[in-house]
Structures are given as C-alpha cells and as structure tokens.
N, CA, C and O atoms as CSV, one atom per row, in Angstrom:
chain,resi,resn,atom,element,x,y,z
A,1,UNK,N,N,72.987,133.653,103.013
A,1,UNK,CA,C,73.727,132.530,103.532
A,1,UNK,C,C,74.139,132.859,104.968
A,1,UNK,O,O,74.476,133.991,105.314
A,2,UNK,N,N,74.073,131.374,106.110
A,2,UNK,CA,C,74.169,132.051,107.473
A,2,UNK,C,C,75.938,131.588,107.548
A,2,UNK,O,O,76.642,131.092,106.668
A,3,UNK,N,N,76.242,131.944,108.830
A,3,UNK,CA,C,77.841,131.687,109.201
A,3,UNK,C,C,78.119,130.220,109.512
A,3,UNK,O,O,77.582,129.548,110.392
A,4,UNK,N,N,78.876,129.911,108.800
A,4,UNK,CA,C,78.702,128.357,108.999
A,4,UNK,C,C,77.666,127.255,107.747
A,4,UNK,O,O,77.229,126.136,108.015
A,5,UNK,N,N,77.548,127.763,106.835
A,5,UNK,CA,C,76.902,127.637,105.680
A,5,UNK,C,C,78.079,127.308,104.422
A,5,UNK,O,O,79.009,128.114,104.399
A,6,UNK,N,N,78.105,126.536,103.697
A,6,UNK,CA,C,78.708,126.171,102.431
A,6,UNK,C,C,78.337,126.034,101.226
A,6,UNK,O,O,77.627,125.051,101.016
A,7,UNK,N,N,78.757,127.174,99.727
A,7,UNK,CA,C,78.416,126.756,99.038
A,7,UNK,C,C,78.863,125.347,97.905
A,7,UNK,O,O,79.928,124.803,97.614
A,8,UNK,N,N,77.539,125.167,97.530
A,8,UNK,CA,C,78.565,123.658,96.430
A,8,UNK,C,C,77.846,124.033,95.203
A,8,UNK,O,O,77.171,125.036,94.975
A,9,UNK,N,N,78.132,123.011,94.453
A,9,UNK,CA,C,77.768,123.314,92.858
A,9,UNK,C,C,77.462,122.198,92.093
A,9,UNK,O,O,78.059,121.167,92.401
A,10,UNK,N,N,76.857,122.164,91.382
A,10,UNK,CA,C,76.329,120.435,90.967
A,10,UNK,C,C,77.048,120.140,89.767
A,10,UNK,O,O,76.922,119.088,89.141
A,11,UNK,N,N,78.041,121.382,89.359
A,11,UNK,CA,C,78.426,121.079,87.861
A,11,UNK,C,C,79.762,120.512,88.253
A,11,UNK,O,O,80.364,121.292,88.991
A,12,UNK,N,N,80.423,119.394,87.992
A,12,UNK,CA,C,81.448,118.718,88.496
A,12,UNK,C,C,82.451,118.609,86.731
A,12,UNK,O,O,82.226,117.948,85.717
A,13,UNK,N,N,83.525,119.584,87.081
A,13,UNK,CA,C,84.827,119.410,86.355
A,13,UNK,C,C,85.418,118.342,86.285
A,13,UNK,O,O,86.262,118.103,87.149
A,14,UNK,N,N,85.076,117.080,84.915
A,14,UNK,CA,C,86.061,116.473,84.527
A,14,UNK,C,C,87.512,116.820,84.573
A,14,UNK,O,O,88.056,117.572,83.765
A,15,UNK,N,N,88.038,116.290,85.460
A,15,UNK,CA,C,89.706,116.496,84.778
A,15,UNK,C,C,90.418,115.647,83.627
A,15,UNK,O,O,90.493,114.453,83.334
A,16,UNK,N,N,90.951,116.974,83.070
A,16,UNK,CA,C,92.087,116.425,82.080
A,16,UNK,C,C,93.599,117.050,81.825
A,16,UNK,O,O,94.266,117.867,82.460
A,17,UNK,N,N,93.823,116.354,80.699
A,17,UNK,CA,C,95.453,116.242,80.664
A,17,UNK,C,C,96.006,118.106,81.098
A,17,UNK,O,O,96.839,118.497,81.915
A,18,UNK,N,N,94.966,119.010,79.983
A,18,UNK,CA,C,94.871,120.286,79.557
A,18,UNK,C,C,94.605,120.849,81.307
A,18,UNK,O,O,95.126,121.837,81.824
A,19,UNK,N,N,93.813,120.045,81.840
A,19,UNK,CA,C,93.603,121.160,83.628
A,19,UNK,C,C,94.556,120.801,84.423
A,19,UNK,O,O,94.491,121.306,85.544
A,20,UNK,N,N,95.603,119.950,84.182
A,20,UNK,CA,C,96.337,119.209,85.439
A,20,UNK,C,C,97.655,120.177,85.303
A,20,UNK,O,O,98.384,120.616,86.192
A,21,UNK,N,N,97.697,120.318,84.191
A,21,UNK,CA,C,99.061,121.740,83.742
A,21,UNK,C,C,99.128,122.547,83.630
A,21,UNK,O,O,98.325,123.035,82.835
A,22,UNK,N,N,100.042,123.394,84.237
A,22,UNK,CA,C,100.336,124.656,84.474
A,22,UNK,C,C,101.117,125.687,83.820
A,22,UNK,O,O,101.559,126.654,84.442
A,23,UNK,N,N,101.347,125.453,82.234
A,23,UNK,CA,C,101.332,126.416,81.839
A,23,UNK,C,C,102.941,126.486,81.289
A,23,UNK,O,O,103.185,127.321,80.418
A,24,UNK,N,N,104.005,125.646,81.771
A,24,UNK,CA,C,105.541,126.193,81.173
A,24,UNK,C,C,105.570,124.827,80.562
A,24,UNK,O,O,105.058,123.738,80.819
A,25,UNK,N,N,106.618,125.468,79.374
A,25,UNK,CA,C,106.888,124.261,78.551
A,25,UNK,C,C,108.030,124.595,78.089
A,25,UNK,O,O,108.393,125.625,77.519
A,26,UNK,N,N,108.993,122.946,78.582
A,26,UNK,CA,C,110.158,122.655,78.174
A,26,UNK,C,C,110.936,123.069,76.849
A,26,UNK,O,O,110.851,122.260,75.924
A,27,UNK,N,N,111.676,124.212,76.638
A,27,UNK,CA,C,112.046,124.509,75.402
A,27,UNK,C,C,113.091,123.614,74.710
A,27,UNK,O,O,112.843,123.681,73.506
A,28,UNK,N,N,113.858,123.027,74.865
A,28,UNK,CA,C,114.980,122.418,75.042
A,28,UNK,C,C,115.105,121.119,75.850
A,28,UNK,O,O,115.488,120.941,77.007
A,29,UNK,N,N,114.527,119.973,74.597
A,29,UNK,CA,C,113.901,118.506,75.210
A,29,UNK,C,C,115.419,117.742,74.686
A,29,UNK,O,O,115.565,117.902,73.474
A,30,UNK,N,N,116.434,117.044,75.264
A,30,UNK,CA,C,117.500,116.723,74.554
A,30,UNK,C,C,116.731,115.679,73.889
A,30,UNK,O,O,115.679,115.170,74.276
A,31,UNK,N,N,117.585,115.362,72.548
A,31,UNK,CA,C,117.675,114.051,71.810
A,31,UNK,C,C,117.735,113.109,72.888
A,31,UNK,O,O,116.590,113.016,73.331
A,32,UNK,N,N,118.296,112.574,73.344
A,32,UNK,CA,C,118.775,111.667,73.858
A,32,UNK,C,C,118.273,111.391,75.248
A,32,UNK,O,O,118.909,110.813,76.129
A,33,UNK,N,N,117.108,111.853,75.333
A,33,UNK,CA,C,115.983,111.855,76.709
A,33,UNK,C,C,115.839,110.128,76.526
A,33,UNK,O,O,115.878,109.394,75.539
A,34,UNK,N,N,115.641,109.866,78.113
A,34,UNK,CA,C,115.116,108.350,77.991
A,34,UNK,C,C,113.373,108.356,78.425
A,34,UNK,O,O,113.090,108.407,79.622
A,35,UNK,N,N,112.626,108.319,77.722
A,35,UNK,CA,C,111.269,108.577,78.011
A,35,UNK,C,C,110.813,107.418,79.215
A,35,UNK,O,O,111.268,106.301,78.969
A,36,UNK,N,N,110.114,107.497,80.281
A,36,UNK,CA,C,109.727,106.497,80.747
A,36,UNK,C,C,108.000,106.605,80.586
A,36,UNK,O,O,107.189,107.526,80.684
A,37,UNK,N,N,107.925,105.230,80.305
A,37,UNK,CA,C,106.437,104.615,80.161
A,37,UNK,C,C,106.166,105.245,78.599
A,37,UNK,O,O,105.058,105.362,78.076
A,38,UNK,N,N,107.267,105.558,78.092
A,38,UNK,CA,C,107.050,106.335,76.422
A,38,UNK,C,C,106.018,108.033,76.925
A,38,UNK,O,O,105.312,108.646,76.124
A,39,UNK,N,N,106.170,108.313,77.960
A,39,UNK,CA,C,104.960,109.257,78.354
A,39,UNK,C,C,105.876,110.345,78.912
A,39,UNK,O,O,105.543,111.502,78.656
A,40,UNK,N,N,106.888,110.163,79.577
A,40,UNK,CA,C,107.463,111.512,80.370
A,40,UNK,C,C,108.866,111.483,80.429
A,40,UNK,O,O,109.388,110.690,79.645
A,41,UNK,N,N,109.633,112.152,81.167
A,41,UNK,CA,C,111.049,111.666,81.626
A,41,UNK,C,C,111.141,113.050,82.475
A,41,UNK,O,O,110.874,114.199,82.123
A,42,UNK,N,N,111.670,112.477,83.872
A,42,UNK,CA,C,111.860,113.516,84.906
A,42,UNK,C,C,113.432,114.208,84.558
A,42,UNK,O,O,114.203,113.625,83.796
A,43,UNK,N,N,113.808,115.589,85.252
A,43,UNK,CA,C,114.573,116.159,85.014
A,43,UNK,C,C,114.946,117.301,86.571
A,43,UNK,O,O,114.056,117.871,87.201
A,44,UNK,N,N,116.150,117.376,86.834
A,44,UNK,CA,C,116.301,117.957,87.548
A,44,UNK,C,C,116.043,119.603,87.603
A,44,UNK,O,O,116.267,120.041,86.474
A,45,UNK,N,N,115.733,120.448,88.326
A,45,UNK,CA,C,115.705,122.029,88.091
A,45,UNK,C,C,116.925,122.315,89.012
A,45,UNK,O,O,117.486,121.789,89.973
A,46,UNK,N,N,117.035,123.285,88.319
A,46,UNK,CA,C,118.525,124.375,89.146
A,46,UNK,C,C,117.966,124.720,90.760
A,46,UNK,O,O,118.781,125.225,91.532
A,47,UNK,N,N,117.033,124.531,91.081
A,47,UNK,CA,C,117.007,124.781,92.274
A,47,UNK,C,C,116.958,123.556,93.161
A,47,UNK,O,O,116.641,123.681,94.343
A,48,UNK,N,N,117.255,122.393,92.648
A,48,UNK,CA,C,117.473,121.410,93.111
A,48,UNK,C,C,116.454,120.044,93.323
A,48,UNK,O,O,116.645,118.956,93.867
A,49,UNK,N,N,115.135,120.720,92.536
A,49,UNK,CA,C,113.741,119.782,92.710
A,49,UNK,C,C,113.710,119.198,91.329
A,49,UNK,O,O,114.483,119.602,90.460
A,50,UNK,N,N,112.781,118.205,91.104
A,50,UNK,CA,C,112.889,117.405,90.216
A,50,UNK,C,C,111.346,117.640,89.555
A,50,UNK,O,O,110.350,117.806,90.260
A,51,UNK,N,N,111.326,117.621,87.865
A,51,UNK,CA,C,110.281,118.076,87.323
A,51,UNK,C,C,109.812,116.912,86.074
A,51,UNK,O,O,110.505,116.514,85.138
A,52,UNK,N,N,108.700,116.618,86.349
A,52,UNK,CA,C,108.671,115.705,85.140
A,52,UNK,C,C,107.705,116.404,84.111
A,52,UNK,O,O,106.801,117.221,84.292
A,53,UNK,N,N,108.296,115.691,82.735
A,53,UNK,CA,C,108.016,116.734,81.401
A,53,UNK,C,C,107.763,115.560,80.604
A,53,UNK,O,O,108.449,114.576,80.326
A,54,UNK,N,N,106.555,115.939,80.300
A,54,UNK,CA,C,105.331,115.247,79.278
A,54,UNK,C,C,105.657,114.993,77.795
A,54,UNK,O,O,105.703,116.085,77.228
A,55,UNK,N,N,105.886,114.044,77.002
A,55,UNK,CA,C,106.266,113.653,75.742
A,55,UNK,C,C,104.434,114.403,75.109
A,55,UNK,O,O,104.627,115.307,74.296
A,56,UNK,N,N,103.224,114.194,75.323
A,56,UNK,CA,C,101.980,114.699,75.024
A,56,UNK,C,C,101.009,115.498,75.917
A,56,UNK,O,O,100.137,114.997,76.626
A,57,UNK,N,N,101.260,116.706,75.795
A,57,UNK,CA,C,101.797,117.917,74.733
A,57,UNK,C,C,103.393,118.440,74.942
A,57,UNK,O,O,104.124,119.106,75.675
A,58,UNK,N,N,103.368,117.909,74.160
A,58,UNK,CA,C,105.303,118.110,74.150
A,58,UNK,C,C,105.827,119.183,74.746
A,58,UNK,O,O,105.661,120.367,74.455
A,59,UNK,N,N,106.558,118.638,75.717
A,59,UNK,CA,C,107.402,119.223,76.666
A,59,UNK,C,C,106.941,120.225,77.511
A,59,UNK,O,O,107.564,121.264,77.727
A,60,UNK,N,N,105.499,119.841,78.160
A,60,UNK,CA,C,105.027,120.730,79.077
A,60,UNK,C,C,105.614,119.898,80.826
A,60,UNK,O,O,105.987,118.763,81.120
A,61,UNK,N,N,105.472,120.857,81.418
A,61,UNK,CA,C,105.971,120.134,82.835
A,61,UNK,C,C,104.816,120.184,83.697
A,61,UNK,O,O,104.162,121.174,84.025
A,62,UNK,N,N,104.653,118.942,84.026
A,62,UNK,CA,C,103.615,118.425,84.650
A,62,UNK,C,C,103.618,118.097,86.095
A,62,UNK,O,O,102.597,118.493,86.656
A,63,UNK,N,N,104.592,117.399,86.972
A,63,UNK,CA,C,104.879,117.305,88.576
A,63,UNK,C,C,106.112,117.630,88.587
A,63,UNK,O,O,106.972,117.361,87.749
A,64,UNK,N,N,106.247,118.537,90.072
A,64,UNK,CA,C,107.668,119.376,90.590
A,64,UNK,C,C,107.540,118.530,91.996
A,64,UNK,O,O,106.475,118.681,92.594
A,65,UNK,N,N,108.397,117.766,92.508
A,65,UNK,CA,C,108.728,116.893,93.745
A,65,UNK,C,C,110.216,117.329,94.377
A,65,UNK,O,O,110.986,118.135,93.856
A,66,UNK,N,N,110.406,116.689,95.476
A,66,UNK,CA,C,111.514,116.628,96.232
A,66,UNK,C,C,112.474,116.056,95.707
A,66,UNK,O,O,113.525,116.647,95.461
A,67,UNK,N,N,112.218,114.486,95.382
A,67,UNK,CA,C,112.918,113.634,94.777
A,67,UNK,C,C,112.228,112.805,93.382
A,67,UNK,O,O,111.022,112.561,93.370
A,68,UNK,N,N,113.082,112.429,92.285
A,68,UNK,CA,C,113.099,111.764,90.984
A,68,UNK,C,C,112.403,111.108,91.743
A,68,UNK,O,O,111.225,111.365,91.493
A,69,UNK,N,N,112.516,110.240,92.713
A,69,UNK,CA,C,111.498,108.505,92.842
A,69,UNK,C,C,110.162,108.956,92.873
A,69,UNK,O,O,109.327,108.349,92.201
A,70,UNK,N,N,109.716,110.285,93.803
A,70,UNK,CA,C,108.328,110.514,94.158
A,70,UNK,C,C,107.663,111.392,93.085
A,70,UNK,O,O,106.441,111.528,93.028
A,71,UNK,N,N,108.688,112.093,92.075
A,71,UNK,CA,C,108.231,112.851,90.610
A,71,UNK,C,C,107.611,111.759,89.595
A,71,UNK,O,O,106.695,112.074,88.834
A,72,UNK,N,N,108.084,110.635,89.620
A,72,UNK,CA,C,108.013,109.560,88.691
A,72,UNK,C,C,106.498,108.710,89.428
A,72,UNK,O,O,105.547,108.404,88.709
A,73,UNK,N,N,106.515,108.497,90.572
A,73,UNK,CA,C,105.847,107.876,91.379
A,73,UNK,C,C,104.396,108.551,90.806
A,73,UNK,O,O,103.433,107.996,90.277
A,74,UNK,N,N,104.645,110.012,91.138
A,74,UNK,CA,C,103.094,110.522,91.330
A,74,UNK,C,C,102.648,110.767,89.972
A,74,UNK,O,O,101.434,110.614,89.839
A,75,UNK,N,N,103.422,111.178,88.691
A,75,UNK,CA,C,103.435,111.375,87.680
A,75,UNK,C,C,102.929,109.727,86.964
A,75,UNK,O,O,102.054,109.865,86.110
A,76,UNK,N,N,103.117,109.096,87.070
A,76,UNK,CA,C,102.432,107.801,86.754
A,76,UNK,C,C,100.875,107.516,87.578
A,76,UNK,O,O,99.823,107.034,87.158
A,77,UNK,N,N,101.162,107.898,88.540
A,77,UNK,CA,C,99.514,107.422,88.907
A,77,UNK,C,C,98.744,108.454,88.781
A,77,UNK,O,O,97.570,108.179,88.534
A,78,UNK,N,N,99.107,109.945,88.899
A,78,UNK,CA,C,98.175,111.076,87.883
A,78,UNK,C,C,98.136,110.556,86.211
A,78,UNK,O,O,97.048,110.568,85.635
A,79,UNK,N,N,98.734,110.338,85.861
A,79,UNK,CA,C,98.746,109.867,83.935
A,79,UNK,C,C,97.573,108.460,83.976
A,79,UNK,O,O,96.784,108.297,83.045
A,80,UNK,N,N,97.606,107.681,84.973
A,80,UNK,CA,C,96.693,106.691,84.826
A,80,UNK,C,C,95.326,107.076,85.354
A,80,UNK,O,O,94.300,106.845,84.715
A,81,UNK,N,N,95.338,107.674,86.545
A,81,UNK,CA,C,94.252,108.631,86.774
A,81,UNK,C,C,93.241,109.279,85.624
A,81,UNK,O,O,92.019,109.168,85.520
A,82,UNK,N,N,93.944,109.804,85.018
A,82,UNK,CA,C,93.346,110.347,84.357
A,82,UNK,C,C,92.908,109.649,82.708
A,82,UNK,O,O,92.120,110.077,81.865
A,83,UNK,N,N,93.952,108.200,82.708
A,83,UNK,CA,C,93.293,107.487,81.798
A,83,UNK,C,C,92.111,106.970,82.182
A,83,UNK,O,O,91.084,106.972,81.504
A,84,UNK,N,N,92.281,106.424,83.522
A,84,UNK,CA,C,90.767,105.439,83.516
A,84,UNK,C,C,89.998,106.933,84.116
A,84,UNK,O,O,89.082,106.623,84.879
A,85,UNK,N,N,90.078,107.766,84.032
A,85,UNK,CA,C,88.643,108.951,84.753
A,85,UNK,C,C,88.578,108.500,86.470
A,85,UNK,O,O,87.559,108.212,87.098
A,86,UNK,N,N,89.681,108.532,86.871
A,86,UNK,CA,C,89.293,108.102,88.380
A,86,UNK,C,C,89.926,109.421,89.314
A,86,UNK,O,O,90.002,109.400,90.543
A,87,UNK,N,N,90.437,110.773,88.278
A,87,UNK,CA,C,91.365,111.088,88.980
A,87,UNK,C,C,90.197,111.977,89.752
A,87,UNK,O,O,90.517,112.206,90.919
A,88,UNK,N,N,88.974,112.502,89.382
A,88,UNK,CA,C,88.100,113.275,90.443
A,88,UNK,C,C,87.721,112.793,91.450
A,88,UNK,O,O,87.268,113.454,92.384
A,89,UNK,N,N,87.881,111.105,91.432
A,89,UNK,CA,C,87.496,110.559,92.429
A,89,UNK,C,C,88.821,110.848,94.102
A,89,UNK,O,O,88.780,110.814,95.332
A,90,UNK,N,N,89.740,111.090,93.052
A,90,UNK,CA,C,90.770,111.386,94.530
A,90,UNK,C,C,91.524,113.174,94.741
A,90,UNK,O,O,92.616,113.447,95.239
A,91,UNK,N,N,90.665,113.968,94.265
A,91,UNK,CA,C,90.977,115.587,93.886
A,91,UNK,C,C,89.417,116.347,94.527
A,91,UNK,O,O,88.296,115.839,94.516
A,92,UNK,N,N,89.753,117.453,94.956
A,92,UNK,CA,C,88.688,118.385,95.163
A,92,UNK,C,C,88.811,119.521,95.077
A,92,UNK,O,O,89.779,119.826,95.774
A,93,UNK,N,N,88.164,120.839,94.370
A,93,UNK,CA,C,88.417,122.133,94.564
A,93,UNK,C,C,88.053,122.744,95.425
A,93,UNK,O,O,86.848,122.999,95.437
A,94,UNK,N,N,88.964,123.289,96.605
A,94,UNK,CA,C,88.893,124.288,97.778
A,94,UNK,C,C,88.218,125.323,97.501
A,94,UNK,O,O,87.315,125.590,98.294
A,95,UNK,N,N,88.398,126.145,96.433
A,95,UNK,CA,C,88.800,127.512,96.059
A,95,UNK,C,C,88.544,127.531,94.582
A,95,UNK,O,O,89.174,126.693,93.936
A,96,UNK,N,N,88.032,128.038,94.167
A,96,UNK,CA,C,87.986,128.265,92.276
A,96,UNK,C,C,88.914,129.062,91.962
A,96,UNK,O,O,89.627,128.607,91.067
A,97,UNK,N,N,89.270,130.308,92.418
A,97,UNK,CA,C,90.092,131.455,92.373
A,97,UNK,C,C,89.371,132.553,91.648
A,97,UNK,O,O,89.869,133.580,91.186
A,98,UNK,N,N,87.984,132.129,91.621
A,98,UNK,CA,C,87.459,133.353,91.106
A,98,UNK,C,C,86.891,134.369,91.852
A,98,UNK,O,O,86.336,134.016,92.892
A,99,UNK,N,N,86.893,135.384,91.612
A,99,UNK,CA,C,87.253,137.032,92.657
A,99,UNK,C,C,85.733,137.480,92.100
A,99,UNK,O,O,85.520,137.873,90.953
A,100,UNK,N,N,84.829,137.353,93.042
A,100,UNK,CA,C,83.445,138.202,92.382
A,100,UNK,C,C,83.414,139.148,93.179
A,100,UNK,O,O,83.767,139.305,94.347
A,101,UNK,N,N,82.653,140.157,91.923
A,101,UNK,CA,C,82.324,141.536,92.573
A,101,UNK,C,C,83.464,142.330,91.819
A,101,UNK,O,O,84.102,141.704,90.973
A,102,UNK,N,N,83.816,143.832,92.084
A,102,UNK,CA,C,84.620,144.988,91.521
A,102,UNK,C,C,85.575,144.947,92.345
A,102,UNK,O,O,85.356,144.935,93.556
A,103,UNK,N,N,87.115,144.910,91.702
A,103,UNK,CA,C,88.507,145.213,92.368
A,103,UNK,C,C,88.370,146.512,92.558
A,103,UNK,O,O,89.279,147.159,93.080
C-alpha cells in the first residue's frame, strides 16, 4: 500500500440495539421512573451530565449529553434509526480498534 492509499472493506456492519451500547447497566431503576416513548427515561449523573437508560435491555445506558433536551433528542432518533435500518446510513467507522500484529 502507497502513502496516501486507504483501506476499505466490503463487509458492512449492520447496526444494532446490542452495538450502539456500551456496556454499564443501571442497577437501581426506581419504581416510579416515568418512561418516555415506553422506551427510555433520562437521568441525571453525579457529574452533572445527563444519561438516558433503556427500558430494552433493561437498564442499560445508552446516550450521555450535556443537557436532558439533547439526551432525549438524540436518544429518540438513534432508537428510530435503528428501527427503520437507516442508522448506517448516517454513522461510519474511522477506526475498528483492532491492533494487528504482536504487542
């Protein structure tokens, strides 16, 4: 490959619910959560950012924002995204994170 050369790949990653999340899940969902769209309900973090947490797969946290309006905002049009299959149409991978060769 010369300098200035790019590789690509023809195998194109569906996204889903399972790739869009990262892994922590809400231990401690109160009763008395008001779900919005029956799908999520945002929540503040101690560090002052706002996190919205997924009713399916229960109580994983799915978008971390500045503010509740833009957690809710983006968290609805990723959830529909990914209902109608449009969300690859607006996502791309930079980077895979995979490390080839010997550490």
């Amino acid at each position: 490959m010369e300098s200035g050369d790019t590789m690509t790949s023809n195998t194109e990653i569906k996204p889903t619910i399972h790739t869009s999340l990262g892994g922590t899940v809400e231990k401690n969902v109160p009763e008395d959560v008001v779900w919005i769209d029956d799908s999520f309900y945002v929540k503040e973090t101690r560090f002052g950012l706002y996190v919205s947490i997924l009713k399916e797969p229960y109580g994983a946290h799915f978008i971390t924002g500045m503010t509740r309006e833009g957690v809710t905002a983006i968290t609805r049009w990723h959830l529909m995204c990914l209902q109608d299959g449009s969300l690859q149409d607006h996502t791309r991978v930079v980077n895979s994170g995979v490390v080839g060769g010997k550490l």
